[in-house]
N, C-alpha and C positions, 0 to 999 in steps of 0.2 A: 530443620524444623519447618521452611516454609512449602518444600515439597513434600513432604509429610502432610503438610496440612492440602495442598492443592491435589495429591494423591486422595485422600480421602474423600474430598468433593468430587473428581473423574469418577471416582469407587460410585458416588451418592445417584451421576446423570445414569451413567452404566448400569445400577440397579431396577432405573426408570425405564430403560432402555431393553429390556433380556433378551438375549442371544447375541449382543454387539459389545463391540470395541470402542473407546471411544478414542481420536487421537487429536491433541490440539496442534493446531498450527499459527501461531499469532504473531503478527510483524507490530512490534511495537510502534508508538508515535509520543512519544515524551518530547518536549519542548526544552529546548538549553537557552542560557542567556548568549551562549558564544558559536551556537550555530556545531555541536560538538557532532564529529562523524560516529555515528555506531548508536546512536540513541532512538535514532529515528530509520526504519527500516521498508522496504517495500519488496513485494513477492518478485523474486528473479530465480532463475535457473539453477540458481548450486545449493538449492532445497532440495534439489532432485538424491540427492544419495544421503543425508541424515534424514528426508523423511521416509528411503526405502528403508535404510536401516530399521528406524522406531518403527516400519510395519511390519519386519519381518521379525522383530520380539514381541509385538503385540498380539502373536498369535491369532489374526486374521486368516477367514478361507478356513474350508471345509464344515461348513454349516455355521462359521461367527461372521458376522457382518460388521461393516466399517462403520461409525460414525464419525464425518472430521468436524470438529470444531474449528470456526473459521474467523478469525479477528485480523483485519490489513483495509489500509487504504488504498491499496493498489498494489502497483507495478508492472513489470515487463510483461506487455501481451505476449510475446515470445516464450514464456515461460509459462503459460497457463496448459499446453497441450502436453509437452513433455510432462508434466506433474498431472494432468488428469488421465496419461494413460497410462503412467506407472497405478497411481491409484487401481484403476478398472484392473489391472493386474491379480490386485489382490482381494477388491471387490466391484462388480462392473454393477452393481445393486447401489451402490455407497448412498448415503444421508448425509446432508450439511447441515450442520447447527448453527446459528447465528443468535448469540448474546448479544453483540450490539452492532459495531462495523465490518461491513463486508462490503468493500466496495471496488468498481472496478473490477481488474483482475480478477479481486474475489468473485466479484459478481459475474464474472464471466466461466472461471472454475465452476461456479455451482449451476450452473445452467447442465452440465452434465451431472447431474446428482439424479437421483428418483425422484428424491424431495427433500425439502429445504423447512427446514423448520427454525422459523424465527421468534423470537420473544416481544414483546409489549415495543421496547427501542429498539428492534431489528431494523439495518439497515442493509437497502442494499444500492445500487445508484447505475446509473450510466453509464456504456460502457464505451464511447468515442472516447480516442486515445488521444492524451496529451502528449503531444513529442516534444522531445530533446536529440540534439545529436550536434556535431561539430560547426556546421555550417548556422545552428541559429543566431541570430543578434544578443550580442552582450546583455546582461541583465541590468537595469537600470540603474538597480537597488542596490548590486555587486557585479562589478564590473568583470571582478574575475570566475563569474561564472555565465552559463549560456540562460539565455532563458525560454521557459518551455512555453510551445505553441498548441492551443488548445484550434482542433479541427475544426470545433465549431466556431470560432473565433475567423476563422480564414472563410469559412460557408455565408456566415453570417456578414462579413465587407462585403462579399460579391451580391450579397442577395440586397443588401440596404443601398450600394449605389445602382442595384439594378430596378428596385422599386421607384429612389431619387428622379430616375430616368426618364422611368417609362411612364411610372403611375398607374393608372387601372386601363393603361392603353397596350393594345395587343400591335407588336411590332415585328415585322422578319425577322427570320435569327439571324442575318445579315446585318442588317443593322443594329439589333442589339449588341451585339460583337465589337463593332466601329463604336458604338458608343461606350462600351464597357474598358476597352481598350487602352485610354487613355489612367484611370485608373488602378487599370491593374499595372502598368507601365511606374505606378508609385508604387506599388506594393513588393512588385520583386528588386524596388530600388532599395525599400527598408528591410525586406530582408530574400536571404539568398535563393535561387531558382532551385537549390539541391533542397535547401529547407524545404522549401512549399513541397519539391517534389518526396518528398517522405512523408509530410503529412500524407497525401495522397495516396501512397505506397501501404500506410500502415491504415488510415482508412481502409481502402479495402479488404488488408488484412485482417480489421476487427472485422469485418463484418463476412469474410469467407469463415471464420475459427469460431463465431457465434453460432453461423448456418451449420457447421459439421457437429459442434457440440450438441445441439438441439437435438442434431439428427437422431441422437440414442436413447432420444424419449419423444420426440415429435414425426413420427412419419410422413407427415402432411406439410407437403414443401412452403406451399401458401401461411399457414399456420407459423409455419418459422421464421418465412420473412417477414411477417409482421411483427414477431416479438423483434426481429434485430432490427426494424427499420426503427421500433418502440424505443429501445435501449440507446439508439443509436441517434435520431435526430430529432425524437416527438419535444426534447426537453431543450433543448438549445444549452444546455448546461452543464457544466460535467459536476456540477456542485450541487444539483438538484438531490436530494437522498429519498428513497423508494419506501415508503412501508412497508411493514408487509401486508395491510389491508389492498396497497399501490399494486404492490407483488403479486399477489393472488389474483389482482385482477387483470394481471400483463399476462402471468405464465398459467393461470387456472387453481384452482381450487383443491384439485387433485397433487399438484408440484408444489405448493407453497400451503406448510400447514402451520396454525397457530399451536407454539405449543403449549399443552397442560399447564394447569397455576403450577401444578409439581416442578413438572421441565421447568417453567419460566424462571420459578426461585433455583434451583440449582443451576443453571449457568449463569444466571445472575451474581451468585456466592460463589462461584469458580470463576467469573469476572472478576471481581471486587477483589481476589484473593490476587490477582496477577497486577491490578492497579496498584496494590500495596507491597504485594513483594518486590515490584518493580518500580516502585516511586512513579507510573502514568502519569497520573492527575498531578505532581508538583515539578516543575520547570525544573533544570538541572542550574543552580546559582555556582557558577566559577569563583566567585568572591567566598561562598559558604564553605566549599570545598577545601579549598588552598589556605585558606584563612590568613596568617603571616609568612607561610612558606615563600621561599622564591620556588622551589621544584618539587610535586608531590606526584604520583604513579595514580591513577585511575582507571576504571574498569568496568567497562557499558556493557549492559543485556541487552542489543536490539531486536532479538527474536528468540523462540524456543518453536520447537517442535517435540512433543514427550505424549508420554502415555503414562501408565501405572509401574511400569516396569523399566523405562526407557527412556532415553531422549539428550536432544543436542540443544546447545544454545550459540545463537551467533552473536559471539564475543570480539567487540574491542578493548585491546588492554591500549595507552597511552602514558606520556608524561606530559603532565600541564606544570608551564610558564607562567610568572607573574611580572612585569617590570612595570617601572613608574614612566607613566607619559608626561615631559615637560609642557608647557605653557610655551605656545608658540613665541617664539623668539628666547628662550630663556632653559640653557644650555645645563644638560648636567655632567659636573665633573667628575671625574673617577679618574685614580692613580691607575697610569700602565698595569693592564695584566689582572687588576680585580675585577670581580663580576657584581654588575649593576645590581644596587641593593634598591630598596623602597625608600622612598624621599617620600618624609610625612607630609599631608596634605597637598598632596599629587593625586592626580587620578593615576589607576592601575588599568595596566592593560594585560590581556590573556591573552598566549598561545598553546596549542595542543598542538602533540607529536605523533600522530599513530604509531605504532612499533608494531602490532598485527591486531588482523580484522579477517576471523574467517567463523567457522563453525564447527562446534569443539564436545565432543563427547562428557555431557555432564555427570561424571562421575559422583561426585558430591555438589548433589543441588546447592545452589547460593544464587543471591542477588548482588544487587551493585556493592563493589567495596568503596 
């Protein structure tokens, strides 16, 4: 019933739309109390063969035009090229729609679009890349994870102890250097020279994958570098979000169009239909879930890709754990060989087991069980 119903809403944009396809692409962002893998999802490279699939039954190419519907907060700059030129494959004209979030990634995917048509809360945002990789500094928060370095966070130490410094006084790059020196001599203590050196790596790689993107609507070199230096360091922020009144004024008037009240309400009501089939807007509660069980089987939607006819969803199935956590110092007993039950008025603790996490041909639409 609920692709049925979200079927019918694509049917309602598609109508608005005549002579196009329309295909959504949406990395979920639902929020868990226990940090759950598969709930929260962001744009990476093994999109690339369920979203060719869903193009090649969407009956795209020979006079039908694409529209992709675009919902994500990000992810792997690496993955934005391979997915924009399969796209151009099957329409190098393509349209981005934006319902609400398109950030990032997103927003760097649509820079190759014709035009981007966003609604009343279309977002779209900055495109300096947040790194992660093996060499960052443990995370504060979770020790057992890395934590991600935002580019402009490294731009921005070197520019504030270099104003510290100098102040509104003009100095040889010689000695700026000698005095900056000291400094940065803290900075690769707290974290590693390969880290920093990736920031930089991948900096320039957003910003060479901005310049060629452009290039298939921007002729005018000048013109390009402006929008990527725009996206890239006019905001110091990577949390900054773009209107599209923002939009139209970075990329033109021509690229970024408001759409119709019609448009607006129909993705709007094909939004809303994915927040509720997919529980969005409410936190995933591990306590709600499992309720008195010790072990109960779950099973996250953190993305789809589909059309009216088609489409994959990237599914994790899991088993979640419940056991009681003692009171520091205050042991619990259990006979040889049984398996730890719930001690009333203990707090509980959760673990999750992924068993698989890929993306899986939805044969019969469903949401979370």
């Amino acid at each position: 019933m609920a692709f049925a119903q979200r079927k019918a809403l694509m049917g309602r944009v598609e109508s608005l739309r005549p002579g196009r396809r329309l295909i959504c692409f949406c990395n979920f962002d639902r929020q868990s109390s226990q940090g759950c893998q598969g709930l929260t999802t962001h744009m990476a490279e093994d999109a690339k063969e369920p979203l060719y699939r869903t193009l090649k039954e969407a009956g795209i190419g020979g006079g039908t035009g694409l529209d992709l519907l675009l919902y994500t907060r990000g992810g792997d700059t690496n993955s934005v090229w391979p997915l924009v030129s399969l796209i151009r494959e099957f329409d190098p004209d393509f349209e981005v729609l934006v319902p609400f979030r398109c950030h990032s990634a997103g927003t760097m995917l649509a820079l190759a679009a014709k035009r981007i048509h966003m609604t009343r809360i279309g977002e779209l945002s900055p495109i300096d890349p947040t790194v992660g990789n093996a060499f960052n500094p443990p995370d504060p928060t979770d020790p057992k994870r890395r934590a991600l370095i935002s580019v402009e966070d490294v731009k921005a130490f070197e520019e504030f102890v270099a104003e510290t410094l100098t102040g509104e006084q003009v100095i040889p790059k010689e000695a700026r250097s000698a005095a900056l020196s000291p400094f940065l001599h803290v900075l690769v203590q707290q974290v590693h020279p390969l880290a920093l050196g990736n920031v930089r790596r991948l900096t320039k790689l957003s910003e060479l994958l901005a310049g060629m993107l452009l290039e298939f609507r921007w002729p005018d070199e000048a013109e390009r570098n402006e929008i990527v230096t725009t996206l890239i360091r006019k905001y110091g922020s990577h949390s900054h979000m773009i209107s599209r009144a923002e939009a139209a004024a970075i990329l033109g008037e021509e690229h970024v169009a408001f759409a119709s009240r019609e448009l607006d309400a129909a993705l709007d009501a094909l939004l809303r239909r994915y927040e509720d089939d997919f529980h969005l807007r409410e936190p995933f509660l591990a306590a709600d879930h499992i309720g008195d069980d010790l072990e109960k089987p779950c099973r996250f939607i953190g993305a789809v890709i589909e059309c009216r006819t088609w489409g994959y969803v990237y599914e994790t199935e899991a088993a979640m754990r419940q056991y009681s956590v003692s009171p520091e110092g205050v042991p619990i007993q259990m006979p040889p060989g049984s398996a730890p039950g719930l001690v009333p008025g203990f707090k509980r603790g959760y673990d999750v087991q992924v068993r698989t996490m890929r993306w899986a041909r939805n044969k019969r639409p469903r949401g979370h069980q």
